[in-house]
C-alpha positions as CSV (number, residue, x, y, z in Angstrom):
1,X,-102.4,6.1,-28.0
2,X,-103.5,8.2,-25.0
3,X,-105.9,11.2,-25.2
4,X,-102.8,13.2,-24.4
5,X,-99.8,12.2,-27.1
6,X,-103.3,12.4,-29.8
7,X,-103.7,16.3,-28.3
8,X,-100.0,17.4,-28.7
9,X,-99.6,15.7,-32.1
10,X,-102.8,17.2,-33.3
11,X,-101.7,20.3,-31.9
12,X,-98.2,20.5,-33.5
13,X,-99.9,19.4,-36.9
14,X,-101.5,22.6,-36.5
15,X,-98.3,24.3,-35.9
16,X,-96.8,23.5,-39.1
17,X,-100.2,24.4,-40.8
18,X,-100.3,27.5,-39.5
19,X,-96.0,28.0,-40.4
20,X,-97.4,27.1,-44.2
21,X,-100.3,30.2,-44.0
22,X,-97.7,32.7,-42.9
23,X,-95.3,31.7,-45.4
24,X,-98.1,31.7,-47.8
25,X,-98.8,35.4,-46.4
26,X,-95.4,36.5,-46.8
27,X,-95.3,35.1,-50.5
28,X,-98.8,37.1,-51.6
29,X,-97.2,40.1,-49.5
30,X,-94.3,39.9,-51.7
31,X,-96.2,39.4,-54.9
32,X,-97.4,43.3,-54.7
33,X,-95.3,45.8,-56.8
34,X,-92.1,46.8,-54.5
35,X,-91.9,42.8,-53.2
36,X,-88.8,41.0,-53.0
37,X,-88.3,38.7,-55.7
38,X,-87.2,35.5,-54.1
39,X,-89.3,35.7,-51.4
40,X,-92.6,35.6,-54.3
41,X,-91.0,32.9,-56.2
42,X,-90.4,30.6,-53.2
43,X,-93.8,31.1,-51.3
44,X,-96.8,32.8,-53.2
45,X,-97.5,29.4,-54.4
46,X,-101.7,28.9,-53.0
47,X,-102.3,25.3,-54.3
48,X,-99.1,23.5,-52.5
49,X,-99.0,26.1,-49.6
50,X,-102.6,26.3,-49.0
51,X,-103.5,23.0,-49.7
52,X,-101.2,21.5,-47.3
53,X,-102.6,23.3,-44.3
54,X,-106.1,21.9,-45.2
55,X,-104.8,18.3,-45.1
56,X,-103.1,18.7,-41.9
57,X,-105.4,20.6,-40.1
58,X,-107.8,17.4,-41.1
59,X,-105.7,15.3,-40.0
60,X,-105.2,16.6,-36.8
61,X,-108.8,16.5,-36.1
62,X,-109.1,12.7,-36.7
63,X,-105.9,12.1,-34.7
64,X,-107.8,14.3,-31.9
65,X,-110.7,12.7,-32.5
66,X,-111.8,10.3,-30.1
67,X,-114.3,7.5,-32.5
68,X,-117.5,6.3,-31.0
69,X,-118.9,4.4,-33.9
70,X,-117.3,2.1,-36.6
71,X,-119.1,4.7,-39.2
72,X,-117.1,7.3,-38.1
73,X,-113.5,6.4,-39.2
74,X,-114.8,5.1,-42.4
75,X,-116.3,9.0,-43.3
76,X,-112.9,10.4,-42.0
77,X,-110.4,8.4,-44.0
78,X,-112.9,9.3,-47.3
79,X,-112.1,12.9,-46.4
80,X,-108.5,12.7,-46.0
81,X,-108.1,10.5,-49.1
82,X,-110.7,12.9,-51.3
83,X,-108.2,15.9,-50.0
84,X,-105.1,14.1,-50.9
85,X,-106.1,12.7,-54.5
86,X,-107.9,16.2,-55.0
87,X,-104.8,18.6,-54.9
88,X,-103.0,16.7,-57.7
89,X,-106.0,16.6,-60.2
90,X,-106.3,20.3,-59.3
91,X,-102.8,21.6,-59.2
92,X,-101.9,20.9,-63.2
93,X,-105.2,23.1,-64.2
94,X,-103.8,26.0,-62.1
95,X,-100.4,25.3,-63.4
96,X,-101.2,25.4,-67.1
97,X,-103.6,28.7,-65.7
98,X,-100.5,30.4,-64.5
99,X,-97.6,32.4,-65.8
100,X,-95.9,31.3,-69.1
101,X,-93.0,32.4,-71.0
102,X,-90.8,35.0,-69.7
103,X,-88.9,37.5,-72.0
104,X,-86.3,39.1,-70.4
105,X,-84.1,42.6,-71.3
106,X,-81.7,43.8,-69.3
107,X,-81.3,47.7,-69.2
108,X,-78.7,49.1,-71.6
109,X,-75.3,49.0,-69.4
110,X,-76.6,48.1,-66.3
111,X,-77.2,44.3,-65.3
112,X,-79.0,45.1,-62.0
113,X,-82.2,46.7,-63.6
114,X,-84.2,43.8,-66.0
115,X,-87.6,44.4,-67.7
116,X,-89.4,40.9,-68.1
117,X,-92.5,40.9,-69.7
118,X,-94.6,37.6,-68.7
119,X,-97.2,35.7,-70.9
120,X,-100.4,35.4,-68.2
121,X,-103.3,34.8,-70.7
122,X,-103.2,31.5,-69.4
123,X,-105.9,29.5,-72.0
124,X,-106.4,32.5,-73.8
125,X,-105.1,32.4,-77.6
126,X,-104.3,36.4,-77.3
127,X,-101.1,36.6,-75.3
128,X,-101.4,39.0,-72.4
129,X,-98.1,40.5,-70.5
130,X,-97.8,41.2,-67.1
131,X,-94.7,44.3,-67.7
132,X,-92.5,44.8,-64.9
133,X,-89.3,45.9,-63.8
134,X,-86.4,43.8,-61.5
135,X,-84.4,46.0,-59.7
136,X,-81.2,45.0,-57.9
137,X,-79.9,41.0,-57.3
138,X,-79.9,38.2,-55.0
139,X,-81.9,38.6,-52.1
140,X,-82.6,42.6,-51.8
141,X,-84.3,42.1,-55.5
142,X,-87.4,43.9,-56.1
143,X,-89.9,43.7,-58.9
144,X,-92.0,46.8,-59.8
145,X,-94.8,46.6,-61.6
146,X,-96.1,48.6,-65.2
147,X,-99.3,46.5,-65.1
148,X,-101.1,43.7,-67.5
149,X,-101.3,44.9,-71.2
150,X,-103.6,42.9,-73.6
151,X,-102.5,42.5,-77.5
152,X,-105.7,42.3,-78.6
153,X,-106.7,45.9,-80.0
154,X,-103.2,46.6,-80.1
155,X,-102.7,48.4,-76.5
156,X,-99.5,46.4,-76.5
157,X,-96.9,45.7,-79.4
158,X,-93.8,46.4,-77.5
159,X,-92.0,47.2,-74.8
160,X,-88.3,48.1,-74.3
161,X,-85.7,50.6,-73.0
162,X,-85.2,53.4,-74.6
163,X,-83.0,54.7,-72.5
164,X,-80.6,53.6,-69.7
165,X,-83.3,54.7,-67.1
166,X,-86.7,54.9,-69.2
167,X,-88.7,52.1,-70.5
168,X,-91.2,52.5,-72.8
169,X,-94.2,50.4,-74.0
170,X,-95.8,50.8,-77.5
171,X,-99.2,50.3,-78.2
172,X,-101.1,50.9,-81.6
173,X,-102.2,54.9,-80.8
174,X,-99.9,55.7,-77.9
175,X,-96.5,55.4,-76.1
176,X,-96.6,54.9,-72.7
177,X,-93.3,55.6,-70.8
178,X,-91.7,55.0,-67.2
179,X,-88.9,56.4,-65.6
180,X,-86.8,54.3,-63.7
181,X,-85.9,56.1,-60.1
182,X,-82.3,56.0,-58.9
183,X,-83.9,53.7,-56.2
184,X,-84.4,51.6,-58.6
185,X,-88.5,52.0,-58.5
186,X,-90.7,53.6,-60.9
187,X,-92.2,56.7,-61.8
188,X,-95.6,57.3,-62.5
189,X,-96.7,56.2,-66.5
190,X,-97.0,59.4,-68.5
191,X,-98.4,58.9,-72.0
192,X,-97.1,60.3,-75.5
193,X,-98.2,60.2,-78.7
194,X,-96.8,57.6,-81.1
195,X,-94.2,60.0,-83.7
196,X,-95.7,60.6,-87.1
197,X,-94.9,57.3,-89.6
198,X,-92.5,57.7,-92.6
């Protein structure tokens, strides 16, 4: 293979490197309270996206590479290999790390505004939530976000509508509610106090 073809096969392993690290951007962009949904869900994935552009990058140094010894292919090849039987030992611990079950509510008559609240404790045996809302459908879906609420100490028991445009999350000594905009986004929280028990 000439010096030349190595260069421009190097250089458009690069390419599609750097294509993964955008969309990779564009994923953790979307992640942020106010992204689009699909676009979060089909890129803000770090261990495949991330991962990939590592390999190929390292790849297209040793197919740049021009060898002077017999020792240097050998420590190459190790690399590569190391990088490519790494990710998959790796990836099920992030997995299991990740989110979990997902419970779902849709506002009462309306089908375009959903509050899901998402078990992210990961290995924890207290389940925490990340709360947040999904406004709209298809592709122009947003998620907004009412933050991470721990069960332990009881700062979360419940959250629900209670209302067609206000959701409200119940903890042990307070209420803490949101308003849901006619844009679809949220209001700041305010917090109440929990009504006297029976």
């Amino acid at each position: 293979m000439t010096a030349a073809r190595r260069k421009r096969i190097a250089w458009g392993l690069r390419g599609v490197a750097l294509a993964a690290l955008l969309a990779y951007a564009a994923g953790r962009y979307a992640s942020r309270s106010g992204g689009l949904v699909v676009v979060e869900q089909w890129f803000d994935h770090p261990v495949l996206l991330v991962g990939s552009a590592v390999v190929l990058i390292v790849v297209s140094l040793i197919i740049e590479f021009e060898f002077c010894t017999e020792v240097s292919p050998v420590g190459c090849a190790v690399g590569v290999v190391a990088l490519i039987l790494g990710s998959p030992l790796i990836a099920p611990f992030v997995i299991m790390a990740g989110d979990g079950r997902i419970e779902r509510q849709a506002a009462p008559g309306r089908t375009d505004r959903v509050l899901t609240l998402t078990d992210v404790s990961g290995f924890s045996i207290d389940p925490v939530y990340r709360v947040e809302l999904v406004s709209g459908s298809g592709w122009s879906a947003r998620h907004w976000s009412m933050g991470t609420w721990n069960t332990r100490g009881g700062y979360i028991e419940r959250a629900d509508w209670s209302g067609p445009d206000r959701i409200t999350i119940t903890g042990r000594t307070k209420l803490t509610v949101f308003d849901v905009l006619p844009d679809g986004s949220l209001s700041a929280p305010r917090e109440e106090a929990l009504p006297p028990k029976h």
